[in-house]
DSSP file (Angstrom, degrees, kcal/mol; ACC not computed):
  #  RESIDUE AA STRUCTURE BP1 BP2  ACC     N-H-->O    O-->H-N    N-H-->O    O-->H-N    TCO  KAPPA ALPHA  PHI   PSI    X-CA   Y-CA   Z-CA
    1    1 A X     >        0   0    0      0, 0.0     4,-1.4     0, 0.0     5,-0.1   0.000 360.0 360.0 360.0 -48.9  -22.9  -35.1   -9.5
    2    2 A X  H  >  +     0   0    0      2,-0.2     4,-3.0     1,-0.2     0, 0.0   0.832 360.0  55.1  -9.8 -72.8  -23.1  -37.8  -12.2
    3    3 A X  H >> S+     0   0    0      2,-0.2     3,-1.0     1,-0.2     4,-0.6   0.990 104.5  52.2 -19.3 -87.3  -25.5  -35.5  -14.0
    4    4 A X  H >4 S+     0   0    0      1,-0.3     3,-1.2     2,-0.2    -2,-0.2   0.801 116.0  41.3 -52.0 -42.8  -22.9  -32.3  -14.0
    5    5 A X  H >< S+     0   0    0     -4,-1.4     3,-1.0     1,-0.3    -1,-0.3   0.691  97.5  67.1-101.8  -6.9  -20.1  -34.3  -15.5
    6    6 A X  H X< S+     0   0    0     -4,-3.0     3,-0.6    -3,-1.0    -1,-0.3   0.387  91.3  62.4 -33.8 -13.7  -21.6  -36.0  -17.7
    7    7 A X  T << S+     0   0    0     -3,-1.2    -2,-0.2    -4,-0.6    -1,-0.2   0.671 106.1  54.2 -86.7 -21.5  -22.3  -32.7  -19.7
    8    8 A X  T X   +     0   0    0     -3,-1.0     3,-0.7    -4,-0.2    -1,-0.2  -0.445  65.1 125.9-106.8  35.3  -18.4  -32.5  -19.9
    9    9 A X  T <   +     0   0    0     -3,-0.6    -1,-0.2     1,-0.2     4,-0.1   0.968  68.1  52.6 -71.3 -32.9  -18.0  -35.6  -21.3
   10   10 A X  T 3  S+     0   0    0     -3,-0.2     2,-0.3     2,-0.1    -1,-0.2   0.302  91.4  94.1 -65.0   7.0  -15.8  -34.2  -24.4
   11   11 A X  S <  S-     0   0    0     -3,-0.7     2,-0.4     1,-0.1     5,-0.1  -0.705  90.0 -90.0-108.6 148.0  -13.5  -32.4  -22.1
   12   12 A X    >>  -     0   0    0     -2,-0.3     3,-2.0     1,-0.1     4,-1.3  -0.422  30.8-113.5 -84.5 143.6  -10.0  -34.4  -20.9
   13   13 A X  H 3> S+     0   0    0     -2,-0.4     4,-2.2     1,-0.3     3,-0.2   0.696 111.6  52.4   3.5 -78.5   -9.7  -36.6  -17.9
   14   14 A X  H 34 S+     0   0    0      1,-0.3     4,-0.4     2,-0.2    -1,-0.3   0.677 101.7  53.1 -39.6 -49.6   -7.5  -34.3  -16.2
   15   15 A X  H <> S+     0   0    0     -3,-2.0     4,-4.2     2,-0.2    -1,-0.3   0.730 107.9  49.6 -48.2 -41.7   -9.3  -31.3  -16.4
   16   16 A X  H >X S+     0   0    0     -4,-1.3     3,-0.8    -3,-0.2     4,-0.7   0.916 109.5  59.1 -66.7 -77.2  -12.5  -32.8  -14.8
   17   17 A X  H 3< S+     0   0    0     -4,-2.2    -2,-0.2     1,-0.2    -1,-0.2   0.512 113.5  34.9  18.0 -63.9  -10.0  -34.1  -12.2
   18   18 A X  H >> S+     0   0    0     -4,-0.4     3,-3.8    -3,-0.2     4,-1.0   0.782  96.0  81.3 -88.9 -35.1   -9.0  -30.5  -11.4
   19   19 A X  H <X S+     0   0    0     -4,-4.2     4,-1.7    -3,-0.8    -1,-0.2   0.908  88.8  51.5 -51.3 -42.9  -11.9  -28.6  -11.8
   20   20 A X  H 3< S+     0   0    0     -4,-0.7     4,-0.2     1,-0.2    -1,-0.2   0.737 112.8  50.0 -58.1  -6.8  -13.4  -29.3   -8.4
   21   21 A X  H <4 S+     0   0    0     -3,-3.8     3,-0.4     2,-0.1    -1,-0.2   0.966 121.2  26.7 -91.2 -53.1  -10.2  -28.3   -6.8
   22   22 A X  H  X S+     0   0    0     -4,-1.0     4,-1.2     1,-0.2    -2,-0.2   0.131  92.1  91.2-102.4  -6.3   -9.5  -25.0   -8.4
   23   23 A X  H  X S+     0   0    0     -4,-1.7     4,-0.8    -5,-0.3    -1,-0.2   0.835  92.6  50.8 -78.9 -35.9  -13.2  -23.9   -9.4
   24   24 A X  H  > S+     0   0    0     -3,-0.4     4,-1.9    -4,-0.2     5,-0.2   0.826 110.6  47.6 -27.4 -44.5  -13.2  -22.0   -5.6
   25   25 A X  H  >>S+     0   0    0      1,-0.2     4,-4.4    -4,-0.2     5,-0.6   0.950 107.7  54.6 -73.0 -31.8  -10.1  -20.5   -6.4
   26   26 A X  H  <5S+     0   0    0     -4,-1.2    -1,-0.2     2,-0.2     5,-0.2   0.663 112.2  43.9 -63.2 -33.8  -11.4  -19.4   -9.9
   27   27 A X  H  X5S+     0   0    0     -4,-0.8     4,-2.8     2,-0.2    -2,-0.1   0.963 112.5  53.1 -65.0 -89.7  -14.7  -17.5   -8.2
   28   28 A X  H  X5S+     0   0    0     -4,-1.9     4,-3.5     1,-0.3    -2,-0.2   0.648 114.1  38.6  -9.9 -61.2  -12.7  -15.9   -5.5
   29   29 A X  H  X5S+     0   0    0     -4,-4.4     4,-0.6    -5,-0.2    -1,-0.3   0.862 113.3  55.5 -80.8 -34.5  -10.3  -14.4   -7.8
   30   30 A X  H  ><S+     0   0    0     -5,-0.6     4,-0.8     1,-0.2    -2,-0.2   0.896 114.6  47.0 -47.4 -59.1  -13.4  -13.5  -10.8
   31   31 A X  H >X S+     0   0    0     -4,-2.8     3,-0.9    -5,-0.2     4,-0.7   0.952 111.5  50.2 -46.1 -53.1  -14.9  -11.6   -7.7
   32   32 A X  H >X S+     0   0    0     -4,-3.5     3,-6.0     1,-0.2     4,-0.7   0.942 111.9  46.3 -22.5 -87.8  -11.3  -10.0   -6.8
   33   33 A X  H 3< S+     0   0    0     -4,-0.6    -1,-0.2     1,-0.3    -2,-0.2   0.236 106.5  60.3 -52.9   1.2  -10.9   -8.8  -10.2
   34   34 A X  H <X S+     0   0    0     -3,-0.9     4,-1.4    -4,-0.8    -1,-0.3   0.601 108.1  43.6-149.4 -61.2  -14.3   -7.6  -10.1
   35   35 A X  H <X S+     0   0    0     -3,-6.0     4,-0.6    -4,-0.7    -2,-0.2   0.418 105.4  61.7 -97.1  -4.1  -13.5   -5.3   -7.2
   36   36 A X  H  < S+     0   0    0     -4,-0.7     4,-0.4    -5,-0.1    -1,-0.2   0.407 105.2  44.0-105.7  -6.6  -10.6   -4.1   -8.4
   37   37 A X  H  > S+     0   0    0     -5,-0.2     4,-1.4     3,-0.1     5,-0.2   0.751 110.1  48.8 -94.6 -54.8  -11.8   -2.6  -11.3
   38   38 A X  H  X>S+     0   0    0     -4,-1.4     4,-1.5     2,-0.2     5,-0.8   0.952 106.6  61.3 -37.8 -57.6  -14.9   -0.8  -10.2
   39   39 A X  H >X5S+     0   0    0     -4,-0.6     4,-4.5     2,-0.2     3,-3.1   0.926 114.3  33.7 -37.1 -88.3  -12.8    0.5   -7.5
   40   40 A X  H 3>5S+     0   0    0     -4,-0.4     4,-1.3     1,-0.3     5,-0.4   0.807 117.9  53.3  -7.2 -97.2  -10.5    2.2  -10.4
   41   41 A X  H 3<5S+     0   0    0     -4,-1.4    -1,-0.3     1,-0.3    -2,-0.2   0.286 105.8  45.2 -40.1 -14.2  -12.8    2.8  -12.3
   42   42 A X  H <X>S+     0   0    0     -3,-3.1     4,-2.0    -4,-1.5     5,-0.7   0.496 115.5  51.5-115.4 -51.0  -15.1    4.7   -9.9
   43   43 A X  H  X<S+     0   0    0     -4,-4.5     4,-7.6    -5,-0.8    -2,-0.2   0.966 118.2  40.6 -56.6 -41.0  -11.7    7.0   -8.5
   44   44 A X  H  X5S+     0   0    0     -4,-1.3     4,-1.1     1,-0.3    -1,-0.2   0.726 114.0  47.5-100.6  -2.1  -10.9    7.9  -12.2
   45   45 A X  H  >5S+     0   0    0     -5,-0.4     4,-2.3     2,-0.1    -1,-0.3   0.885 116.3  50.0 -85.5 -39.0  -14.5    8.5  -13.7
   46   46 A X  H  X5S+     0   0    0     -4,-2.0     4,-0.6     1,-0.2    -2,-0.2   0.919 110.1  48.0 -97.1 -28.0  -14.8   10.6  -10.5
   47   47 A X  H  <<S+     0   0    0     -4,-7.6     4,-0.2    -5,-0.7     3,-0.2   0.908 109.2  58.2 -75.8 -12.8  -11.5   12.5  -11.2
   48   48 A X  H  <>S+     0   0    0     -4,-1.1     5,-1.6     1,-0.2    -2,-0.2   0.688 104.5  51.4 -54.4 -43.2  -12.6   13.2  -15.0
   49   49 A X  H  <5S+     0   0    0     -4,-2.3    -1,-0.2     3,-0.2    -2,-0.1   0.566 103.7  49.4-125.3  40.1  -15.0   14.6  -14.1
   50   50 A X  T  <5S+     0   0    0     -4,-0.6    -2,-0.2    -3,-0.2    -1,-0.1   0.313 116.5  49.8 -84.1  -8.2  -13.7   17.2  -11.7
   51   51 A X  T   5S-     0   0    0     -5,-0.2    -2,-0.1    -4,-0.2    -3,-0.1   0.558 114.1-121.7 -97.2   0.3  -11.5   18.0  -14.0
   52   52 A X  T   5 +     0   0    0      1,-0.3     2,-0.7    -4,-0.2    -3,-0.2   0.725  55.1 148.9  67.7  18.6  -13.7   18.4  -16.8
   53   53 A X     >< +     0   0    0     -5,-1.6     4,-0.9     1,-0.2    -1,-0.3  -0.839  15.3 173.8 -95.8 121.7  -12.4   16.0  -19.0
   54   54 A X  H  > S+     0   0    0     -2,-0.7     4,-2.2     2,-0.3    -1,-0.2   0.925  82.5  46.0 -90.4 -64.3  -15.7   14.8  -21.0
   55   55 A X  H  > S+     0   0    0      2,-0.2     4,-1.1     1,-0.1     5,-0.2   0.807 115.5  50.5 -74.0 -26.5  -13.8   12.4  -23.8
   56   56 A X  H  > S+     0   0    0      2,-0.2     4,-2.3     3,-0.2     5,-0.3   0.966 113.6  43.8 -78.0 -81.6  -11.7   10.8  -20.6
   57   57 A X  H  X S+     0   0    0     -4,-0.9     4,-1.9     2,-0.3    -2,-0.2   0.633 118.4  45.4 -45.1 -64.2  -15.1   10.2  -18.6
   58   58 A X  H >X S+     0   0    0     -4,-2.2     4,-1.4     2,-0.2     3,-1.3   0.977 113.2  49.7 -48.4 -79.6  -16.8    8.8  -22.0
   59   59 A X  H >X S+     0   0    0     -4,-1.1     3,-3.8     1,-0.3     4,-0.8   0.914 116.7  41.6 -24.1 -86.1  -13.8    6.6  -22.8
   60   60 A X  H 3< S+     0   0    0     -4,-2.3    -1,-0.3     1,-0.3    -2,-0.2   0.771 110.7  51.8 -80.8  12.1  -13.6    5.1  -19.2
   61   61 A X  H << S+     0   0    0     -4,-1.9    -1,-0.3    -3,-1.3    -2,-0.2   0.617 120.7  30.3 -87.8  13.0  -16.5    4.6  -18.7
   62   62 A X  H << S+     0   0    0     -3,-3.8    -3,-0.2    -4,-1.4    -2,-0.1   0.859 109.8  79.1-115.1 -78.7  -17.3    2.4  -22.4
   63   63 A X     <  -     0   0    0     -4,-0.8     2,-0.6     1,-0.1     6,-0.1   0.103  69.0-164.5 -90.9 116.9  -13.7    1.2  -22.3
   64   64 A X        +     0   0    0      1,-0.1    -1,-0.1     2,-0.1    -3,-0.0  -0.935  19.7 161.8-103.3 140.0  -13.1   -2.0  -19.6
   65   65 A X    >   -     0   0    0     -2,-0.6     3,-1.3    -5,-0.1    -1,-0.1  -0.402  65.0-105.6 -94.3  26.8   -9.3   -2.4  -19.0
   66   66 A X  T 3  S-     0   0    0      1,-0.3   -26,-0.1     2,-0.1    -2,-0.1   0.860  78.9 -57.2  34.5  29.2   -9.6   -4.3  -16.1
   67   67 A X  T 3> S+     0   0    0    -28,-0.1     4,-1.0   -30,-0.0    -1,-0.3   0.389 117.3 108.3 113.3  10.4   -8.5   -0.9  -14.3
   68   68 A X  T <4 S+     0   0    0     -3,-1.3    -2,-0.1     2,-0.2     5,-0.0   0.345  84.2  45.4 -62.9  -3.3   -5.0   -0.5  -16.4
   69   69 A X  T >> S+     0   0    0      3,-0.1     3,-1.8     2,-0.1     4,-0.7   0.729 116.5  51.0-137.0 -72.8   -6.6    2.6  -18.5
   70   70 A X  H 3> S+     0   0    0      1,-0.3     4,-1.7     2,-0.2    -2,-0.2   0.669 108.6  48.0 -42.3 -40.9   -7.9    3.9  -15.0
   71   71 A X  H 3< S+     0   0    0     -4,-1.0    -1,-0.3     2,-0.2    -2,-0.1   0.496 113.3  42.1 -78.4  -2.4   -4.8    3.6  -13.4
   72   72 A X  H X> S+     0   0    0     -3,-1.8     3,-3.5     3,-0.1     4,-1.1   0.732 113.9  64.2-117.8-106.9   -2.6    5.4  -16.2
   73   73 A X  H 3X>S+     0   0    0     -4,-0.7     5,-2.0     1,-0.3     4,-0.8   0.363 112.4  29.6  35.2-103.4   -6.0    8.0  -16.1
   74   74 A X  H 3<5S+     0   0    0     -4,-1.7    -1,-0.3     1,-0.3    -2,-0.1   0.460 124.1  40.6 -80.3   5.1   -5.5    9.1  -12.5
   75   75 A X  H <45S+     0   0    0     -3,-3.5    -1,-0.3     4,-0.1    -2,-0.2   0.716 129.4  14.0-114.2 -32.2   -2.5    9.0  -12.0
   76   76 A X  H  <5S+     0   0    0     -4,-1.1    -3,-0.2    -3,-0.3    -2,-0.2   0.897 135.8  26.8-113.8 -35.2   -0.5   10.3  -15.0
   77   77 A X  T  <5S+     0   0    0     -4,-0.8    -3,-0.2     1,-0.1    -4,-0.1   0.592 118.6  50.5 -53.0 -43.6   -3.3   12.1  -17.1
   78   78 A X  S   <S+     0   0    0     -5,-2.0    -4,-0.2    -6,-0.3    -1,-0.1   0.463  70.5 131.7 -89.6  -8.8   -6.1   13.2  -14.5
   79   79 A X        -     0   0    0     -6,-0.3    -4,-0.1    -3,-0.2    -5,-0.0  -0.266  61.0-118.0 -86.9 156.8   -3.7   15.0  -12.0
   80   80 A X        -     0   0    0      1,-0.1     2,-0.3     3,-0.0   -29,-0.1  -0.307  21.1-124.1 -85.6 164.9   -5.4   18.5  -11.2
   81   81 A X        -     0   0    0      1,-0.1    -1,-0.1   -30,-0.0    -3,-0.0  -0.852  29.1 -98.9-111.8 139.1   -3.8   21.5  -12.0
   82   82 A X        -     0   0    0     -2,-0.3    -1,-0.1     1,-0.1     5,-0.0  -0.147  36.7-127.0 -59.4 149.3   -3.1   24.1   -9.6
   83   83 A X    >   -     0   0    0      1,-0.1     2,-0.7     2,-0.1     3,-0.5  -0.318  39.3 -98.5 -76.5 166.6   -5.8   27.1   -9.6
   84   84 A X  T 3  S+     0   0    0      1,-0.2     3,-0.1     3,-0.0    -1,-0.1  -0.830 101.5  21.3 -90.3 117.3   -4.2   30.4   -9.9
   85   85 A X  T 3  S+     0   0    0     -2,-0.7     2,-0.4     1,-0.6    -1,-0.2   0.157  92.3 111.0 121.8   6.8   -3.5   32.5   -7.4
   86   86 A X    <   -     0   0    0     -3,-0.5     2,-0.7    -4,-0.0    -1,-0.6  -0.931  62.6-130.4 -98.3 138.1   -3.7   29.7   -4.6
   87   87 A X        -     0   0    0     -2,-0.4     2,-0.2    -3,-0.1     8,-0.1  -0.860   8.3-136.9 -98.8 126.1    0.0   28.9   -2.9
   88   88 A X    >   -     0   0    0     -2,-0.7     3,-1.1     1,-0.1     5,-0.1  -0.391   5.0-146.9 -47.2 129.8    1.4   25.9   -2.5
   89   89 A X  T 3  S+     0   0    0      1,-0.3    -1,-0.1    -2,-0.2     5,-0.1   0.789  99.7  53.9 -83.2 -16.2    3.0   25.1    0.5
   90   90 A X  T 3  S+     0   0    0      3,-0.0     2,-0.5     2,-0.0    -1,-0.3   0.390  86.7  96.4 -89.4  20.2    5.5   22.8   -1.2
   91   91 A X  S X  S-     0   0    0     -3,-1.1     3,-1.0     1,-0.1    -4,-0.0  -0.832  77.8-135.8-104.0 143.2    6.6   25.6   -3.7
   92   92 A X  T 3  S+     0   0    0     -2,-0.5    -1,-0.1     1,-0.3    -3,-0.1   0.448  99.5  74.2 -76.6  -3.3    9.7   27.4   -2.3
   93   93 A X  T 3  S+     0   0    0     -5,-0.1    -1,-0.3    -3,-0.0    -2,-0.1   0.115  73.1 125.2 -56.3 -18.6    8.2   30.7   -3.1
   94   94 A X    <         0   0    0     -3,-1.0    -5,-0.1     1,-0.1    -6,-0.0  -0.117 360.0 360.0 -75.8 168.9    5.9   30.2   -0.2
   95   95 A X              0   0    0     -8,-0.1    -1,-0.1     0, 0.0    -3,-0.0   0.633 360.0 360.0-165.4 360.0    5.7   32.8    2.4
């Protein structure tokens, strides 16, 4: 142990202090965020391209946003358009 903090001798008091407390929490959540972008990222690459949107596909998949670009993407950009000549059952037209 000696060893590891010695390599952090330039760093202040406090901070070696804390790190052993908070370096769990620090993983945990890196792993989180981790899973919570792929996740995105994997629904709005896979509605880009059922929709045929090429430069939206390129874009997220080069771009990371930690899943803010992905969420704007499938939810306000990506949503599919109805085909023609299929009815909807929530249109008031329906019959």
């Amino acid at each position: 142990m000696e060893s590891f903090l010695s390599n952090y001798s330039n760093l202040p008091a406090s901070l070696l202090q804390l790190m052993p407390a908070y370096y769990p929490l620090v993983v945990v959540a890196f792993f989180a965020l981790i899973a919570w972008t792929l996740v995105w990222k994997a629904l709005a690459l896979w509605r880009a391209a059922r929709n045929g949107h090429k430069i939206w596909f390129i874009v997220l998949l080069v771009v990371n946003t930690v899943g803010i670009l992905e969420i704007i993407y499938y939810f306000l950009v990506g949503q599919p358009k109805a085909k023609a000549g299929i009815a909807n059952p929530s249109d008031n037209n329906f019959k």
